[in-house]
C-alpha positions as CSV (number, residue, x, y, z in Angstrom):
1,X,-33.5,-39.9,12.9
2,X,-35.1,-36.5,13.9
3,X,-34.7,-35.5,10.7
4,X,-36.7,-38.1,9.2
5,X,-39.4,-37.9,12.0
6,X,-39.9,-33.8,11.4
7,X,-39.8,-34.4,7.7
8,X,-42.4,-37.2,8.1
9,X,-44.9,-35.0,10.6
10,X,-44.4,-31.9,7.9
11,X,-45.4,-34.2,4.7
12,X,-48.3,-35.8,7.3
13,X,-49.9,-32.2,8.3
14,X,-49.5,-30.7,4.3
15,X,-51.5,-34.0,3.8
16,X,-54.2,-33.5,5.9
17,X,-56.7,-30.7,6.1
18,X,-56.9,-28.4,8.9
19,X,-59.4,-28.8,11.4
20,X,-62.9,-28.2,11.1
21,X,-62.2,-27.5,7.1
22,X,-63.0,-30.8,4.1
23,X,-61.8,-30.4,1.0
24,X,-65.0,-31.8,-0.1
25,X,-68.0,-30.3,-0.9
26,X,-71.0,-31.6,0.9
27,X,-73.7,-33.2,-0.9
28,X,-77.3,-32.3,0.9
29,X,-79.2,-34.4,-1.6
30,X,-78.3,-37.9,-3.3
31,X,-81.6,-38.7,-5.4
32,X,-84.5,-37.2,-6.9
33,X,-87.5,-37.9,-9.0
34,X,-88.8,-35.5,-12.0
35,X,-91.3,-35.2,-14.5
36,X,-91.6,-33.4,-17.7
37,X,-94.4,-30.7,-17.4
38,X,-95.1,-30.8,-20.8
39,X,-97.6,-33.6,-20.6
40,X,-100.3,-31.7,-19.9
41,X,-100.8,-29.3,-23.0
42,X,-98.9,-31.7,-25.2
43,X,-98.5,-35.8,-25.8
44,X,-94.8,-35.6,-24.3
45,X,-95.1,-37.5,-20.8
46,X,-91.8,-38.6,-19.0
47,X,-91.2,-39.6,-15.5
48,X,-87.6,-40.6,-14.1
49,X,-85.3,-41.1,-10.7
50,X,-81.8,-40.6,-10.1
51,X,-79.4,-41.4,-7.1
52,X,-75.6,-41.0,-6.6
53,X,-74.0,-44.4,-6.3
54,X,-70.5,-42.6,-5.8
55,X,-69.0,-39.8,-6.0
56,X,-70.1,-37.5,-8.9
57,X,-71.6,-41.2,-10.5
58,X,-75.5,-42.0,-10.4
59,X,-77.5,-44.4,-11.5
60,X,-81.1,-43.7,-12.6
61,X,-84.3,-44.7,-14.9
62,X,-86.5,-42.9,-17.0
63,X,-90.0,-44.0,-18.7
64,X,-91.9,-42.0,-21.2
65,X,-94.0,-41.8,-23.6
66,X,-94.3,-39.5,-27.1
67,X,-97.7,-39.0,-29.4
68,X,-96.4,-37.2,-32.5
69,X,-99.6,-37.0,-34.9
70,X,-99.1,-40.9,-36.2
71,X,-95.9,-41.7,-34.3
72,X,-96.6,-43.1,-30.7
73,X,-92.8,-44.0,-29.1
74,X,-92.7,-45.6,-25.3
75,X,-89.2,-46.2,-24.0
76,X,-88.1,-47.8,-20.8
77,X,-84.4,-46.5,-19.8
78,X,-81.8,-47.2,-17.7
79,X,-79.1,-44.7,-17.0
80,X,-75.9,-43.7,-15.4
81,X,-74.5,-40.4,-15.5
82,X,-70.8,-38.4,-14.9
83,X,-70.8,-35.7,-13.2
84,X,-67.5,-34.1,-14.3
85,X,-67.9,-31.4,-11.2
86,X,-67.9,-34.5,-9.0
87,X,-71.5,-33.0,-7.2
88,X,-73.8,-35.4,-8.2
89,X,-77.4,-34.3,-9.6
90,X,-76.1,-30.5,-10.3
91,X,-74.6,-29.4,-13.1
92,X,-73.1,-30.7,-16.4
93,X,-73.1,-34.7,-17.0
94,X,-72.8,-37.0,-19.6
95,X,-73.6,-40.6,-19.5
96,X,-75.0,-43.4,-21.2
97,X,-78.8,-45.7,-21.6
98,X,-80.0,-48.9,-22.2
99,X,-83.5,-49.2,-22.7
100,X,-86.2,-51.3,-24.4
101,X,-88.9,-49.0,-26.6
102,X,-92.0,-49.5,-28.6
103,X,-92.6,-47.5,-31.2
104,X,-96.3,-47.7,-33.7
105,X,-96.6,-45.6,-36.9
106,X,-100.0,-45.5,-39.0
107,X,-99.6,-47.3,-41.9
108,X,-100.6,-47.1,-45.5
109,X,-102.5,-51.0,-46.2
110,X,-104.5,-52.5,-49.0
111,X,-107.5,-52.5,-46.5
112,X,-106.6,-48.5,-45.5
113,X,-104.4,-47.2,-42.7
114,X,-103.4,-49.6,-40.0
115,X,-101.1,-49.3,-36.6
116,X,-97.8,-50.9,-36.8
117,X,-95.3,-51.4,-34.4
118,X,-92.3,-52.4,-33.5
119,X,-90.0,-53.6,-30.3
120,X,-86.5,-52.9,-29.6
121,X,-83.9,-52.2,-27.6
122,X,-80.9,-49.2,-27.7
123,X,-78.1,-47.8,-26.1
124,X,-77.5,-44.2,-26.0
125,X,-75.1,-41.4,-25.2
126,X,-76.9,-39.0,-23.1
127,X,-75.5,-34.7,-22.4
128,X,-77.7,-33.6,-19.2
129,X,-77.4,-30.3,-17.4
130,X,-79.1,-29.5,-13.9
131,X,-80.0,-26.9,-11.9
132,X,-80.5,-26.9,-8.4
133,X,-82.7,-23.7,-7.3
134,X,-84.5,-22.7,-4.2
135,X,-83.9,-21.5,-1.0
136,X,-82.8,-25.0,0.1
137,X,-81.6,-26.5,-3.6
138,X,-84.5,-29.1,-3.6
139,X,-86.4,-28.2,-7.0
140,X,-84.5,-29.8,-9.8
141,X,-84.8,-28.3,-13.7
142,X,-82.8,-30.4,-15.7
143,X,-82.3,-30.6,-19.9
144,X,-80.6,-32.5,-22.2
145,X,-79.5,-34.1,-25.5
146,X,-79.3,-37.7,-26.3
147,X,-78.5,-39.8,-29.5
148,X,-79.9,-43.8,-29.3
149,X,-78.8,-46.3,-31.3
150,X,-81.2,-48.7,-32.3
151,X,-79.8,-53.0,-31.9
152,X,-80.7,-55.5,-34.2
153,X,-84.2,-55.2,-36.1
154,X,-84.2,-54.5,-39.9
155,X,-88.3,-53.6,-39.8
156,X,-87.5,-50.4,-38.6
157,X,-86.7,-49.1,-42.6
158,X,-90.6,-49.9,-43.4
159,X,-91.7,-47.6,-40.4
160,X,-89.6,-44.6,-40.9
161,X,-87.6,-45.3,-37.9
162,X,-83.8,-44.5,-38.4
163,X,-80.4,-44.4,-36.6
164,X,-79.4,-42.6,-34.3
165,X,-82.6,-41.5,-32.7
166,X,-82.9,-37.9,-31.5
167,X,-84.0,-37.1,-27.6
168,X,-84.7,-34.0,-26.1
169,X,-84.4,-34.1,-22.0
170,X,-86.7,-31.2,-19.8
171,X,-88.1,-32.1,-16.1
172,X,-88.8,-30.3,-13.5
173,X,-88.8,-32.3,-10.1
174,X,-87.4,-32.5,-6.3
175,X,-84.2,-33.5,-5.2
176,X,-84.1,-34.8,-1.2
């Protein structure tokens, strides 16, 4: 029986950590908000907000909106994102969107050019990276990739709109 009850306190103490150390990492900040700078010398506007739901998970949106000469895109997201590194809002994650967009193209008409448009929703597969920097890790840069694919809606052919659809991720924000 002592056997058993010094075999049992050994397995309990490798178990636990000793005191005053965690074996996880603390987390300072759980959400931020971000924008992409390059709104202002070009017609690329984006605005979004992220916050850990558990650990190394988050759940965020993201709004924007894209002026290429004709081509005017406005999308409405909703994300959630891995953090493989399990330290949410730094680092490497990958993740997925849902989103509704509107997208206008000028168009060549009998009466001349004309704005068309068309509604949709997607899904997406997103590849982020984030870096925390700063004295205190509060001022978030953060890039990406993403690849949308766009649900239902044959129109899109007579716009030039095709599958996947190509996004490009850079903000700059403040994490607390």
């Amino acid at each position: 029986m002592r056997r058993l009850l010094v075999c049992g306190v050994l397995l309990a103490g490798a178990w636990s950590s000793a005191p005053g150390q965690s074996s996880r990492i603390p987390i300072p900040y759980r959400t931020y908000i971000a924008v992409n700078p390059l709104g202002i010398p070009f017609n690329i506007a984006s605005a979004e907000v992220e916050s850990a739901v558990a650990s190394g998970v988050t759940l965020g949106g993201s709004a924007s909106y894209t002026a290429l000469s004709d081509r005017r895109y406005t999308t409405f997201d909703g994300k959630i994102r891995y953090y493989p590194s399990e330290v949410v809002l730094q680092g490497l994650s990958i993740g997925a969107s849902v989103g509704h967009s509107r997208y206008s193209n000028l168009v060549n008409s009998p009466t001349g050019k004309i704005r068309s448009g068309l509604d949709y929703n997607a899904v997406g597969l997103l590849v982020d990276y984030n870096a925390l920097l700063g004295a205190r890790k509060r001022f978030v840069l953060g890039t990406g990739v993403g690849a949308k694919r766009i649900l239902g809606d044959d129109d899109r052919d007579g716009l030039g709109l095709t599958n996947p659809l190509v996004s490009v991720r850079f903000v700059v924000g403040l994490a607390f």
